[in-house]
C-alpha positions as CSV (number, residue, x, y, z in Angstrom):
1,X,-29.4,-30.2,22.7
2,X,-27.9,-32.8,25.0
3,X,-28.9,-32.0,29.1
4,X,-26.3,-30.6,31.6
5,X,-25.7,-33.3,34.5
6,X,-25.7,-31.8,37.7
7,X,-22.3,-32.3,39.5
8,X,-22.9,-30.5,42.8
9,X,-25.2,-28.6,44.6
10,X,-24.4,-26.2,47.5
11,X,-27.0,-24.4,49.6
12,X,-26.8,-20.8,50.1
13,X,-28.4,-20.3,53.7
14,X,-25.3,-18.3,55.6
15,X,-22.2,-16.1,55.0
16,X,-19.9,-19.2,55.2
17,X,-22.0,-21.3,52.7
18,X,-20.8,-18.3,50.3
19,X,-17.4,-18.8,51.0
20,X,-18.1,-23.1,50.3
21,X,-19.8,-21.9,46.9
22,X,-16.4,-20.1,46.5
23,X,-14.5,-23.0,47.2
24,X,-16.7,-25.4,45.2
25,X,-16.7,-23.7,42.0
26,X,-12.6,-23.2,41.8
27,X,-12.1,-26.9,43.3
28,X,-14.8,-28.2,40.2
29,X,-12.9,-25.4,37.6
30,X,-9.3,-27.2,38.8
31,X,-11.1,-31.1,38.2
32,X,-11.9,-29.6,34.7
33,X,-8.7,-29.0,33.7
34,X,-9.1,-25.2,33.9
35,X,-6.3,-22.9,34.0
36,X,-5.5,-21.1,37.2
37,X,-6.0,-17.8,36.1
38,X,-9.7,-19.6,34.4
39,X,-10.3,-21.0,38.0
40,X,-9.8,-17.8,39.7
41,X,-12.0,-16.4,37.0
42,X,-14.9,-18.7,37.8
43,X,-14.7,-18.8,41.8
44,X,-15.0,-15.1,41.7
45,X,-18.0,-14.3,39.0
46,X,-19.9,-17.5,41.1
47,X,-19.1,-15.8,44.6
48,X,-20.3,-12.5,43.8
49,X,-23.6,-13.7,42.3
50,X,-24.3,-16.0,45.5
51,X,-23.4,-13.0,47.8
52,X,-25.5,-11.3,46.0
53,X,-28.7,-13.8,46.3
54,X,-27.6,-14.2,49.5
55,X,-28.5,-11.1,50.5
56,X,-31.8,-10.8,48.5
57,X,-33.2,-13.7,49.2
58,X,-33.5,-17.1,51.8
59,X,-33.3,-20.5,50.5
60,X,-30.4,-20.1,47.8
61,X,-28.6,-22.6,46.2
62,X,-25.7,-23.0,43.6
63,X,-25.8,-25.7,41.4
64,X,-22.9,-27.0,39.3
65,X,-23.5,-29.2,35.9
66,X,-21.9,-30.3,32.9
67,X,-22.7,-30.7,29.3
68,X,-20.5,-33.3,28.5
69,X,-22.1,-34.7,25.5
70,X,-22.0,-31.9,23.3
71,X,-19.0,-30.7,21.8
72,X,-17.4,-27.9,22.8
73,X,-18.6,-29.4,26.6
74,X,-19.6,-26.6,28.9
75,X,-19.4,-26.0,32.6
76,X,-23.1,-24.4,33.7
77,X,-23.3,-22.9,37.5
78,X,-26.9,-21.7,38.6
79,X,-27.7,-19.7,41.1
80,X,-31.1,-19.8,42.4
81,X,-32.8,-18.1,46.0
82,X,-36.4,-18.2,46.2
83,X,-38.0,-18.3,49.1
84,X,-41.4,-17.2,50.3
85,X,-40.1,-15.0,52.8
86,X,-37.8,-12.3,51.6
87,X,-34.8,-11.1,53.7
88,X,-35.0,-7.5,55.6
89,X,-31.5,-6.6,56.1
90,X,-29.5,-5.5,53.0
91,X,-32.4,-6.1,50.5
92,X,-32.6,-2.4,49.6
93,X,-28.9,-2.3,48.8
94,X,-28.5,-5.8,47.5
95,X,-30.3,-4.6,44.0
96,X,-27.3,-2.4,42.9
97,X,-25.1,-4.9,44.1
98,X,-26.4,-7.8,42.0
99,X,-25.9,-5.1,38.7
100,X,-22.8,-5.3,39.6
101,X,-21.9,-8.8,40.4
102,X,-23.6,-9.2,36.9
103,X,-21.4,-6.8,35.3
104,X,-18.3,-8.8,36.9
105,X,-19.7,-12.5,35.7
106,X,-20.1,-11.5,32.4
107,X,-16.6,-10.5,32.2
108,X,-15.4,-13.5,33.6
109,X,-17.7,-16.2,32.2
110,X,-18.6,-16.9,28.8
111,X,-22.5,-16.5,29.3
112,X,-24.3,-15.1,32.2
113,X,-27.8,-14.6,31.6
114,X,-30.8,-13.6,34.1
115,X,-33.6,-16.1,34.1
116,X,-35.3,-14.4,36.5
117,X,-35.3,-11.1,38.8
118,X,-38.5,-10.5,40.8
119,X,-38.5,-9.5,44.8
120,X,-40.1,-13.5,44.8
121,X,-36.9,-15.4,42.9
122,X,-33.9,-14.6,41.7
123,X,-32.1,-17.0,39.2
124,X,-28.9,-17.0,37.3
125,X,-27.0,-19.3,35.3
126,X,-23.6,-18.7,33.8
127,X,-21.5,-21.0,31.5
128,X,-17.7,-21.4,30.4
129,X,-16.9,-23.7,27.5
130,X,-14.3,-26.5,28.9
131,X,-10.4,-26.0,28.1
132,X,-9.6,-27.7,24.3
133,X,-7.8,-31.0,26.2
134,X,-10.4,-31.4,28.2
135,X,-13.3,-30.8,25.6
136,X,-11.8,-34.2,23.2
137,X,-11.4,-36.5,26.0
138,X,-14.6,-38.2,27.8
139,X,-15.9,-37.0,31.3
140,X,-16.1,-39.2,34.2
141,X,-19.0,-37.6,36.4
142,X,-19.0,-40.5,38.7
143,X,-15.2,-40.0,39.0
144,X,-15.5,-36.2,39.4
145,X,-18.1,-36.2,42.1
146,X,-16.2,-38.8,44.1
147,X,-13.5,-36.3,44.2
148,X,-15.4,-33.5,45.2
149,X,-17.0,-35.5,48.3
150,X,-13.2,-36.9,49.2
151,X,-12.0,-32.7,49.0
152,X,-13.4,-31.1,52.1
153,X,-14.2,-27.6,52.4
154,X,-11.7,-25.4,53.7
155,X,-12.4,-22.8,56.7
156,X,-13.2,-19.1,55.9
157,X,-9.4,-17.9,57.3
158,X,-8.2,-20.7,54.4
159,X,-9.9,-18.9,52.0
160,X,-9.4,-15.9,52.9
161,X,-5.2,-16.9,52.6
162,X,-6.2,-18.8,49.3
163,X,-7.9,-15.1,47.5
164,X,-4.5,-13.4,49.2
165,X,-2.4,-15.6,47.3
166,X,-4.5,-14.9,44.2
167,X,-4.5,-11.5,44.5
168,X,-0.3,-11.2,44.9
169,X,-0.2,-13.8,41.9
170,X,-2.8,-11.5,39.7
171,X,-0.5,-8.4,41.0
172,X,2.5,-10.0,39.9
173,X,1.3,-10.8,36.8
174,X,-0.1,-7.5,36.4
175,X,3.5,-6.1,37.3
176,X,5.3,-7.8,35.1
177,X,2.8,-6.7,32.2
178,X,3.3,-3.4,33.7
179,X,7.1,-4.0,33.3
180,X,6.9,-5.6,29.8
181,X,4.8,-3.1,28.5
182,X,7.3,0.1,29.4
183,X,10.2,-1.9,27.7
184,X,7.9,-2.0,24.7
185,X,7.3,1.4,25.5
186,X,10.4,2.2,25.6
187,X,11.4,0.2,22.2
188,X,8.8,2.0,20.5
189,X,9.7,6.0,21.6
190,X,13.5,4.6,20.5
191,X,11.5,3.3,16.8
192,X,9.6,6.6,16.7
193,X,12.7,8.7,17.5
194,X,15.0,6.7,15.0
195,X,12.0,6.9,12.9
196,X,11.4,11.0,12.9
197,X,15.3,11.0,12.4
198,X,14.9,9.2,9.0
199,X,12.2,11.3,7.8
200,X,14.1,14.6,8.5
201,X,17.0,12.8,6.4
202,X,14.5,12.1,3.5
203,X,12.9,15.7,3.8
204,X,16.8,17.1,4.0
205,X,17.9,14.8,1.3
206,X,14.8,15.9,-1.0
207,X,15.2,19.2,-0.4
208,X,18.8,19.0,-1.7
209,X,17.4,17.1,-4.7
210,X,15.0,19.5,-5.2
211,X,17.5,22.4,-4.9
212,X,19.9,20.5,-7.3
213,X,17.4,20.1,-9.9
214,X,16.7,23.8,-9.8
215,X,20.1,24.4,-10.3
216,X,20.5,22.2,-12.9
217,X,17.5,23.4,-14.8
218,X,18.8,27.1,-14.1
219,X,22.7,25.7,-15.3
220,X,20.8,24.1,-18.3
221,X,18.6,27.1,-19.3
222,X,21.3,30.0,-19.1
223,X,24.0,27.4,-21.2
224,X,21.9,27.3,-23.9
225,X,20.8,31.0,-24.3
226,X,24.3,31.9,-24.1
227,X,25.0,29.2,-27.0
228,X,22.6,30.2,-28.9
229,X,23.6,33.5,-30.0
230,X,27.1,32.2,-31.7
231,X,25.9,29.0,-32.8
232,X,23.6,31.6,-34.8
233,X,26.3,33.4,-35.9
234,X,28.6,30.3,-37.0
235,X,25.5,28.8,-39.0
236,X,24.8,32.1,-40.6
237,X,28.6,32.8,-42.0
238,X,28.5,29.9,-42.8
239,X,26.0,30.0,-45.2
240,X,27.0,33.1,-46.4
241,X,30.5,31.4,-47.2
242,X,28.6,28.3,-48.9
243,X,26.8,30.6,-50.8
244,X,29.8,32.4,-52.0
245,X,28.3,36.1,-50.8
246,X,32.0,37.0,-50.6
247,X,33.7,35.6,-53.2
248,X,34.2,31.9,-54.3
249,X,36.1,28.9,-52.5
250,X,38.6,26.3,-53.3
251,X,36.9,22.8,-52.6
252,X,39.3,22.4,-49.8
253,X,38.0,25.7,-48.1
254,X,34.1,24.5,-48.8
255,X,34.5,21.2,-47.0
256,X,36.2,22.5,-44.5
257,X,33.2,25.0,-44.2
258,X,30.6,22.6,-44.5
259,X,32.7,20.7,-41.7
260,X,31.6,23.9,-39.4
261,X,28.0,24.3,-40.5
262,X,27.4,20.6,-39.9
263,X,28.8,20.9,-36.2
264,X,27.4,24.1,-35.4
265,X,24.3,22.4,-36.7
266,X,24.7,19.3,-34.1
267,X,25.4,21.7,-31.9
268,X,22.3,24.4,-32.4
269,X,20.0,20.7,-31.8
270,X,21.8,19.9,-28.7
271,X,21.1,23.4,-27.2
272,X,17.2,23.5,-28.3
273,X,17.1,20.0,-26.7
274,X,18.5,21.1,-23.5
275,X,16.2,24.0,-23.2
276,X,13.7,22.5,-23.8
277,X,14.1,19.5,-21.0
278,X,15.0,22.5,-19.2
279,X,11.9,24.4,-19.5
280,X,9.9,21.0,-18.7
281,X,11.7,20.8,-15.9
282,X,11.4,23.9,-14.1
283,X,7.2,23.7,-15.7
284,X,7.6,26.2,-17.6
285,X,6.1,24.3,-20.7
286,X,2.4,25.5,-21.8
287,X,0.5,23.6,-23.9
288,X,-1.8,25.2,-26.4
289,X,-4.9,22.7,-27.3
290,X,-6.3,23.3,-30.8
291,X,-7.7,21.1,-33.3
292,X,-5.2,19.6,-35.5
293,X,-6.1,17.6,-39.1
294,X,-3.5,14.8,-38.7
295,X,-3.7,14.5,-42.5
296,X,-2.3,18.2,-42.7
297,X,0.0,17.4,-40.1
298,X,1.5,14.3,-42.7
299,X,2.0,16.7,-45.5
300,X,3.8,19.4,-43.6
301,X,6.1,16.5,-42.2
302,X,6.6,15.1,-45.5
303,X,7.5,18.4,-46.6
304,X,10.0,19.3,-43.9
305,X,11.7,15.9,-43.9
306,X,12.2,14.6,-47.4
307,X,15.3,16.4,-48.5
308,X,16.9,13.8,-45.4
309,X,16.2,11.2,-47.9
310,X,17.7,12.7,-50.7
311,X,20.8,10.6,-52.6
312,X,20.2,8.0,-49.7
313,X,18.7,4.2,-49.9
314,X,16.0,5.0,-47.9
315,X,12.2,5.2,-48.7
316,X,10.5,7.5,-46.4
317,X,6.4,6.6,-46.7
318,X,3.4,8.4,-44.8
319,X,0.6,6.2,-44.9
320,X,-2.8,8.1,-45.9
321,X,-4.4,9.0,-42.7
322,X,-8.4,8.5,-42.9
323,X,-10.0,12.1,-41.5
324,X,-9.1,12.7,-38.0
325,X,-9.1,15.9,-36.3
326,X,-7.1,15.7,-32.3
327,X,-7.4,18.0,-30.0
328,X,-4.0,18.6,-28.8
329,X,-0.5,20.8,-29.1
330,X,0.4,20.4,-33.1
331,X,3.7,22.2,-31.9
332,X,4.5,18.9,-29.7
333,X,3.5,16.1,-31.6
334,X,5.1,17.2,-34.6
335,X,8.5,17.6,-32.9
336,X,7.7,14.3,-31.4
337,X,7.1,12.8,-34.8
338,X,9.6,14.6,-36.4
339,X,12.3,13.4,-33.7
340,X,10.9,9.7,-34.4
341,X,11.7,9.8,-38.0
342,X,14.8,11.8,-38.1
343,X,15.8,8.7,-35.5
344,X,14.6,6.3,-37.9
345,X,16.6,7.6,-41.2
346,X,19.2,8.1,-39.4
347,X,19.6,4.5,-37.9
348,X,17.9,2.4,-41.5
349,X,21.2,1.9,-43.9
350,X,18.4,0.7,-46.5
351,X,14.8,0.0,-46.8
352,X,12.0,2.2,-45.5
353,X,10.7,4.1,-42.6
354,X,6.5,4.1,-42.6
355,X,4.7,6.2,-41.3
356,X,1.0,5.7,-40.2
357,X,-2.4,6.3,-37.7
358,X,-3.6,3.4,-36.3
359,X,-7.0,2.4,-35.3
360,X,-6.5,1.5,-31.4
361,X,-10.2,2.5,-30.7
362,X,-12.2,5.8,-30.5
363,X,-10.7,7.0,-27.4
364,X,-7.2,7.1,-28.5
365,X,-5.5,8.6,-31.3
366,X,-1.9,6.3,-31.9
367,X,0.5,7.1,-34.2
368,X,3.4,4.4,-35.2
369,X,7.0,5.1,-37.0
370,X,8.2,1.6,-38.1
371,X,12.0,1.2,-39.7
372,X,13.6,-1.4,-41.6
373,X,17.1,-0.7,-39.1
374,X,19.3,-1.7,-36.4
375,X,16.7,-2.4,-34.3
376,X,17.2,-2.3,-30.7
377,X,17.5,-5.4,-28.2
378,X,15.4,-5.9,-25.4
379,X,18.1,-4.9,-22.8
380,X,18.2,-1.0,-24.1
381,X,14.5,-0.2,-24.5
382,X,14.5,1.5,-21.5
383,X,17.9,2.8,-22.0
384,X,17.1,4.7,-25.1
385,X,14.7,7.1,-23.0
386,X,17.0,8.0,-20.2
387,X,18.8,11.3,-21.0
388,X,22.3,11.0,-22.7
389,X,22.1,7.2,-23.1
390,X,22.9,5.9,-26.5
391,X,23.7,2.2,-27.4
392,X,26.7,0.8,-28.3
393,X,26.3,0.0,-32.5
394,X,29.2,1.0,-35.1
395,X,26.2,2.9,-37.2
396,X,25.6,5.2,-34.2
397,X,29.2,5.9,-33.8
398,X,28.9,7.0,-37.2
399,X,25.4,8.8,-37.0
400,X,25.9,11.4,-33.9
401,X,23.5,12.1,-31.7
402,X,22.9,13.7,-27.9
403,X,20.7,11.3,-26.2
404,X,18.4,13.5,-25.5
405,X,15.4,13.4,-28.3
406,X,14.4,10.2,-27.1
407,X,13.7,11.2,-23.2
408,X,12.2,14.9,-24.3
409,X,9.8,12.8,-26.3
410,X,8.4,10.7,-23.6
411,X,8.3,14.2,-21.6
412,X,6.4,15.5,-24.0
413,X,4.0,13.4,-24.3
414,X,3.2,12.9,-21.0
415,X,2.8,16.9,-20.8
416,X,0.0,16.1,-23.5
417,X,-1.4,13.0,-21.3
418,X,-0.3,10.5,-23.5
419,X,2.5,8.0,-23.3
420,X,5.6,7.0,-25.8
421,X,7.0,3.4,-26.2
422,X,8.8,0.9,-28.4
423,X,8.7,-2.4,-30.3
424,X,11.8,-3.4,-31.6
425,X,14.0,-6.2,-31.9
426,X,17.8,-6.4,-32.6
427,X,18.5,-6.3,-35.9
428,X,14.9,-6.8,-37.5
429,X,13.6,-2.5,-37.1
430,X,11.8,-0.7,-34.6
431,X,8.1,0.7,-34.0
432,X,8.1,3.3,-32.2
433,X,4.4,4.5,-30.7
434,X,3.0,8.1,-29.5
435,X,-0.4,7.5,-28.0
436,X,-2.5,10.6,-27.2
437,X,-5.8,11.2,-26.0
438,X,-8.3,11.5,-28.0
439,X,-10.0,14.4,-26.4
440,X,-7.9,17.0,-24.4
441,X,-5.7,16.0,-21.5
């Protein structure tokens, strides 16, 4: 470590020589290139240790050096009294005062550190690292100390106006913080007021949501009970007339019929898909875990949905599943399923819909329904699964539908922790994906 060079020296034998170490360290902090409010700093932590040594101990002296060869350069002041005979007056209550004055340096400076404390010698030294200008351009000692010997020091009534005109500048200062921080103050009661205001909105606005959605769910829920009961009526005359259990029909009459059995048929669907988003909704939905044989599971939906294929250019293939038991609502996932593929022979003019368990790892049980179809662009993917959305094509204007299978099977499958999504390109098919957990949700 480069050496400090010593700049000054100032002898601390009366009260007025405190008052010149007072002086001496703000006129050296101003030659540095200190700020004011950094000279201020300095003349006061260096004053109150001298005053303090002052009154301990005879012989004291403050001495002032530099470091300017290192880099950040540093201003060191020392304080040192030491003389044989130790002062009477004062000494007892110069100890607490030198706690403080050291508690006031070490706010001020950047170091203040006790070399030495005995009733014998008393020695302090406390640095501050130069200002940044000052720090990259080369110190003239010579220079400097010429300066201090041409700068007299001032009489104790001078300095005495000098602290008073430091003290109003520091209270100004401090008032205009004072004012600055009550108009943020003030800015920020106005933020939290317009901000308590907007969360009472949201809170008023949810709870409208909230009170709408009941009411939907309620709306939902009581339309479809009291559409069920006639739609069952409808669909069972219906069949009786189709059946000919009172008498038999002219073809006219049994199109006609068939006409009413195939609306009140669209219509008994629509109703069971409203109660049921209704019922999720309002949580009403349980799920009953059990294990289900997904090979089973295949054959009852093979079963149930083959007579769609019938007269129709359509293949409708279920992929051998190897032996795999899920833990899960069979209720669900087969009206999950079952929604896929009714989707997918109803939008495939010709080819085949597949469908299949894939091997996505242990932990998760995926099933796929691919289509040779319409397919679906990009831009309606996410479309599909919003209730009552349907794309524009002229085979759905032909193939009716609610909108609604699509989003109660994504709510569906989240109820059984798993998630529903699609592959699909325009005019080359769709895949559409129900991945479950392999163990329970």
């Amino acid at each position: 470590m480069m050496p400090f060079v010593r700049v000054l020296q100032v002898s601390i034998a009366s009260a007025p020589d405190v008052v010149a170490v007072r002086q001496r360290a703000r006129q050296i902090a101003g030659l540095l290139q200190f700020g004011v409010q950094d000279q201020v700093r300095i003349a006061t932590a260096v004053s109150e240790v001298a005053r303090c040594a002052y009154g301990r101990l005879a012989g004291g002296r403050a001495t002032f050096a530099v470091n300017a060869q290192q880099q950040p350069a540093q201003l060191r002041v020392s304080i040192h009294a030491g003389a044989a005979e130790r002062l009477a007056a004062g000494a007892e209550g110069a100890a607490s005062q030198l706690q403080e004055a050291l508690v006031t340096a070490r706010r001020l400076m950047d170091d203040c550190t006790v070399l030495s404390d005995t009733p014998e010698e008393l020695k302090v030294e406390m640095s501050k690292t130069l200002p940044p200008a000052q720090s990259r351009e080369p110190l003239d000692l010579a220079r400097l100390g010429a300066r201090l010997a041409a700068t007299p020091v001032q009489s104790t009534y001078s300095e005495i106006e000098q602290q008073n005109r430091e003290l109003a500048q520091a209270l100004a200062e401090l008032r205009e913080r004072q004012d600055d921080l009550l108009e943020l103050t003030r800015e920020l009661e106005d933020t939290n007021r317009g901000v308590v205001a907007l969360y009472a909105e949201i809170e008023e606005k949810a709870e409208r949501l909230r009170k709408a959605d009941e009411m939907k769910s309620r709306f939902l829920s009581n339309t479809s009970h009291e559409l069920r009961t006639p739609l069952s009526s409808i669909r069972a005359l219906t069949t009786l007339l189709l059946d000919r259990m009172d008498g038999p029909l002219t073809d006219e009459q049994e199109r006609q019929v068939a006409f009413i059995a195939s609306a009140a048929s669209d219509l008994s669907e629509l109703v069971n898909d409203l109660l049921d988003l209704a019922k999720i909704e309002a949580g009403k939905v349980e799920v009953t875990l059990a294990p289900l044989q997904v090979g089973e599971m295949f054959s009852a939906l093979k079963g149930m949905l083959r007579p769609l294929t019938r007269n129709a250019p359509v293949e409708l293939v279920f992929v051998e599943p190897p032996p795999t038991v899920l833990i899960s609502d069979e209720g669900k996932v087969t009206q999950i399923l079952r929604n896929f593929i009714s989707n997918a022979l109803k939008f495939t003019e010709q080819g085949q819909v597949v469908v299949q368990l894939l091997d996505e790892g242990a932990q998760r049980i995926t099933f796929a329904v691919t289509d040779t179809g319409i397919g679906i662009s990009a831009d309606n993917q996410q479309l599909i699964f919003e209730e009552f959305s349907q794309i524009e094509h002229p085979l759905q204007r032909r193939a009716k539908g609610t909108g609604l299978g699509l989003p109660l099977c994504r709510k569906l499958a989240t109820l059984l922790g798993g998630t529903v999504d699609v592959c699909s390109a325009e005019g080359e098919g769709s895949t559409f994906y129900l991945r479950l957990p392999a163990a329970s949700p």
